[in-house]
C-alpha positions in Angstrom: 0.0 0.0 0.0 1.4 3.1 -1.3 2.1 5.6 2.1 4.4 8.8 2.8 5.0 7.3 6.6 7.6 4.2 6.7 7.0 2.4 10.2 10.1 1.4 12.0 10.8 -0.8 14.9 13.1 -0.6 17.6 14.4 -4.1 18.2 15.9 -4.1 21.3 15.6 -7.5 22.5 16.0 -9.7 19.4 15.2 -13.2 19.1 17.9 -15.4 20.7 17.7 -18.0 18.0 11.2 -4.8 14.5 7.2 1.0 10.2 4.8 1.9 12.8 7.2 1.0 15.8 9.0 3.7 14.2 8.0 6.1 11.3 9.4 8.1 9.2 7.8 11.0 6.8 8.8 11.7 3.2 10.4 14.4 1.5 10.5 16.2 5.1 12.7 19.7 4.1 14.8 19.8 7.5 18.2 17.5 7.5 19.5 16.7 10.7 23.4 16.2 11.1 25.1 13.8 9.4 25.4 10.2 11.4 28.8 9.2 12.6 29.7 5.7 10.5 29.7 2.2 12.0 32.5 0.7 11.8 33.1 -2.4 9.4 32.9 -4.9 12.0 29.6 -3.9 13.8 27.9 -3.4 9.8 29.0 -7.1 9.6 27.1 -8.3 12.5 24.2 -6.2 11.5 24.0 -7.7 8.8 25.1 -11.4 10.2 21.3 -11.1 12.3 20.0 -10.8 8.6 18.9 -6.9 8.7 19.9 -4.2 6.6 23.0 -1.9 6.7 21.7 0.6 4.7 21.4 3.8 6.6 22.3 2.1 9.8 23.1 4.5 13.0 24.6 4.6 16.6 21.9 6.1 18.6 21.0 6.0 22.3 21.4 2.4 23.7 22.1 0.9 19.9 22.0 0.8 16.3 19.3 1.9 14.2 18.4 -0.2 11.5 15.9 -0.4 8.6 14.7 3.0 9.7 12.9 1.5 12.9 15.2 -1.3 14.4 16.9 -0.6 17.7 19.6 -3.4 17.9 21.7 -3.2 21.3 25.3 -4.8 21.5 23.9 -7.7 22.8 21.6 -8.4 20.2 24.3 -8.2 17.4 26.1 -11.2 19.4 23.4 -13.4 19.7 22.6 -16.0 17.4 20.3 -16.4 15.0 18.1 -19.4 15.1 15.3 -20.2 12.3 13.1 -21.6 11.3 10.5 -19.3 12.8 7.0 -18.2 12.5 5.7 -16.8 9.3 2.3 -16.3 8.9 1.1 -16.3 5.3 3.8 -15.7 3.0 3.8 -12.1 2.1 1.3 -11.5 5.4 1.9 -11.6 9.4 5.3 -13.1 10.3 6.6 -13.4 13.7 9.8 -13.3 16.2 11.6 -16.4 17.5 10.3 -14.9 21.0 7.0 -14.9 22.2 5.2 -13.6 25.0 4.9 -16.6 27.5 3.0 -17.9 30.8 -0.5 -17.4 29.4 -2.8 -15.7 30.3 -1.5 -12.7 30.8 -2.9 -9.4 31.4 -0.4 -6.7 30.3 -0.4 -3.0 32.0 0.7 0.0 29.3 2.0 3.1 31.2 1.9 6.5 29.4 5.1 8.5 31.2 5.3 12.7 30.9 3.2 12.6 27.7 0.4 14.8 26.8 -3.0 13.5 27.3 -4.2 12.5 23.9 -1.3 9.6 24.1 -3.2 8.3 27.3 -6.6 8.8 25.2 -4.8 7.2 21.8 -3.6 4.0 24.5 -6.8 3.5 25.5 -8.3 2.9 22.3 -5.4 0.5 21.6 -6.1 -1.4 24.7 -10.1 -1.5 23.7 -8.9 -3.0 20.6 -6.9 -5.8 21.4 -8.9 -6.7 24.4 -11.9 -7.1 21.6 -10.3 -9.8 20.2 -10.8 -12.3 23.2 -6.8 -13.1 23.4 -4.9 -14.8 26.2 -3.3 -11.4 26.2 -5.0 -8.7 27.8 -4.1 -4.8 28.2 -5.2 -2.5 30.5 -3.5 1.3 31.4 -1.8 0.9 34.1 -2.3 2.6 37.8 -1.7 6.4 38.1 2.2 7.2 39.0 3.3 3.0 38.0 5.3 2.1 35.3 3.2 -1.0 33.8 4.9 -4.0 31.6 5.4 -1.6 29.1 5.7 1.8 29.1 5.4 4.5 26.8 8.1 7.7 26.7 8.2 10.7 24.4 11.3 11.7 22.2 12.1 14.3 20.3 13.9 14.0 16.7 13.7 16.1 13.7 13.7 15.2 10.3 16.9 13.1 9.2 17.5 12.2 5.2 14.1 13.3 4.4 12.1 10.9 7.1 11.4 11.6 10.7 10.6 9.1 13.2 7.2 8.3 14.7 8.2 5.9 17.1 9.9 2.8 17.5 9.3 -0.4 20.3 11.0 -4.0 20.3 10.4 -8.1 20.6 9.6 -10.2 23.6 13.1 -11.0 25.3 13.7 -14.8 25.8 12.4 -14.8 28.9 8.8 -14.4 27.0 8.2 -10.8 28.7 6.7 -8.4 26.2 9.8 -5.6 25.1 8.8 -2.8 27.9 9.3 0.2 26.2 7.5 2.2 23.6 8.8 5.6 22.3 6.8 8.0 20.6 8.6 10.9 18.6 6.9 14.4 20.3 8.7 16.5 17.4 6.2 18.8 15.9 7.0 17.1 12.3 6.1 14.1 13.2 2.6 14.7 14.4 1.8 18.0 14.1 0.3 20.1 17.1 -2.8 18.8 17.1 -2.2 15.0 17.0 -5.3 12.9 15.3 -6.3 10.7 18.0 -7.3 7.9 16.1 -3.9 7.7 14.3 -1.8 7.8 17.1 -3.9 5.1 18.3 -2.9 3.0 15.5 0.8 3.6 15.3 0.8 2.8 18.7 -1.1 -0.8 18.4 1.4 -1.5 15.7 4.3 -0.8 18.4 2.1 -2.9 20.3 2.0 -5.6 18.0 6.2 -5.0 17.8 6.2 -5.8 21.7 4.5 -9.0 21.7 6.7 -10.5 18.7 5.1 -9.1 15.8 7.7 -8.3 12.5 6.0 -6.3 9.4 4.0 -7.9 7.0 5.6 -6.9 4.3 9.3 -7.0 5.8 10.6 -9.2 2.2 9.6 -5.8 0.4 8.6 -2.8 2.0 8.3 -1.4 -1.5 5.1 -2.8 -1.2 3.5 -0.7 1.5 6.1 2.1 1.0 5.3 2.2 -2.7 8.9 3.0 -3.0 11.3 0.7 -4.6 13.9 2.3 -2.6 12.2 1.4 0.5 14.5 -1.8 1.0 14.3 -6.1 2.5 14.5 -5.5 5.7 16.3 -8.9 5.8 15.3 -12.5 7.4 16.4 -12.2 10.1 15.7 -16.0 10.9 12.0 -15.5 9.9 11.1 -18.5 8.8 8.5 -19.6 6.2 5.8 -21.9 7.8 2.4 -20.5 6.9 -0.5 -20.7 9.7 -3.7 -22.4 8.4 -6.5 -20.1 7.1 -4.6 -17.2 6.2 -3.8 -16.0 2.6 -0.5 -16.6 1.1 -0.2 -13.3 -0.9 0.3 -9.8 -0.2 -2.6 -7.6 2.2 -2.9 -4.1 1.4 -4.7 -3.4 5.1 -2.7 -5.0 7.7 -1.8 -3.4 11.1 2.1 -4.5 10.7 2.6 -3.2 7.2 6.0 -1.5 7.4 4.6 1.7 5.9 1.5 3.6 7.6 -1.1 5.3 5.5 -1.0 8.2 7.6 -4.5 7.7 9.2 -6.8 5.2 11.5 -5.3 1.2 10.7 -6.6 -1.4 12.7 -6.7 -5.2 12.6 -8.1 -6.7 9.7 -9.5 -10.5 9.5 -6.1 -11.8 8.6 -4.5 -10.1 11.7 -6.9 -11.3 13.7 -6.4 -15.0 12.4 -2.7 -14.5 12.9 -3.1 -13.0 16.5 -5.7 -15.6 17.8 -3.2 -18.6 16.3 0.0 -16.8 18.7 -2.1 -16.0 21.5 
């Protein structure tokens, strides 16, 4: 599906065996500084956890990759186990890890953020809780810090994107990643954030935190509508398809990389995929 917004994920705890998570905007005027370079060694073992080295940065507490990957140190020495999850061959595809010891209701904090993130959460949590999962989300207790949490940033434009936000997968210990960050720079949202699409990026950050990869992550040309817009690699994504849902390409998926810059929820094939993981 053709969009201007590229969805990224932060992968912070990869799979021992993550563009909604984070997003970027298009032909964005404002440049920011140009990115120190990696150094040969850490490209190779980027690229060794099958991801991208395209356009790969050191930021705070890792590497960005792919736009919307956080990798930390320790995920670029751990190995890389497949096959895993795929779910429909050009559709929902999973991480090696899981969120385990089901059920499991999971609190969401909203930390120093203005109020239309709390209201956009809430939505989110009405959604997935409508789908009668073994995981269940609920905002957590005012002044707690819940199973994940969601922080502000602030980044301008970089190369002609900005980032929406970014989030990562379950850590092997099968706790959902804890940490959600949504980008607070005026460019990214505007003032006046719609509440319905901030809703939505963040249920696809959501979907990041309990092991969810992008759809499309072969060919994000195909949400992007860009041929530029890059494999976010294997990544030891495997190829076993989960009965009952299609094996070509969906155009309305929650994990596409790329958003359509409005209100994206779950469609039936999501909800097939979601119900066979949880």
């Amino acid at each position: 599906m053709k969009t201007n917004r590229i969805l990224t994920l932060a992968v912070l705890c990869l799979l021992t065996g993550g563009l909604y998570s984070c997003t970027k905007d298009k032909n964005v005027a404002e440049d920011a500084p140009k990115q120190e370079e990696l150094s040969a060694a850490t490209l190779a073992q980027i690229k060794a956890q099958g991801f991208s080295t395209e356009g790969a940065r050191k930021i705070e507490g890792g590497y960005l990759v792919e736009g919307d990957i956080l990798l930390t140190d320790e995920n670029l020495t751990q190995k890389v186990e497949s096959p895993n999850l795929v779910i429909a061959k050009e559709e929902q595809y999973r991480t090696t890890n899981l969120v385990t010891t089901l059920p499991q209701v999971i609190t969401v904090s909203v930390s120093n953020l203005p109020q239309v993130y709390k209201d956009a959460t809430n939505i989110m949590i009405a959604r997935y809780n409508a789908l009668g999962l073994s995981l269940t989300f609920q905002l957590a207790t005012t002044g707690t810090i819940g199973k994940i949490d969601i922080v502000g940033f602030n980044e301008g434009p970089s190369g002609g994107f900005i980032t929406l936000g970014s989030a990562g997968f379950p850590t092997s210990q099968g706790k959902p990643f804890n940490k959600i960050r949504m980008n607070t720079n005026p460019a990214a949202y505007g003032t006046n954030p719609n509440l319905n699409y901030l809703a939505s990026v963040i249920q696809h950050e959501v979907g990041h935190c309990i092991g969810m990869r992008h759809t499309d992550y072969m060919n994000r040309a195909y949400s992007c509508g860009s041929a530029g817009a890059g494999n976010e690699g294997q990544a030891g994504v495997g190829a076993i398809h989960i009965p009952g849902t299609p094996t070509g390409p969906d155009a309305n998926s929650w994990m596409l990389a790329c958003s359509n810059g409005g209100n994206r929820t779950f469609n039936a094939n999501d909800i097939i995929a979601l119900n066979y993981l949880y």
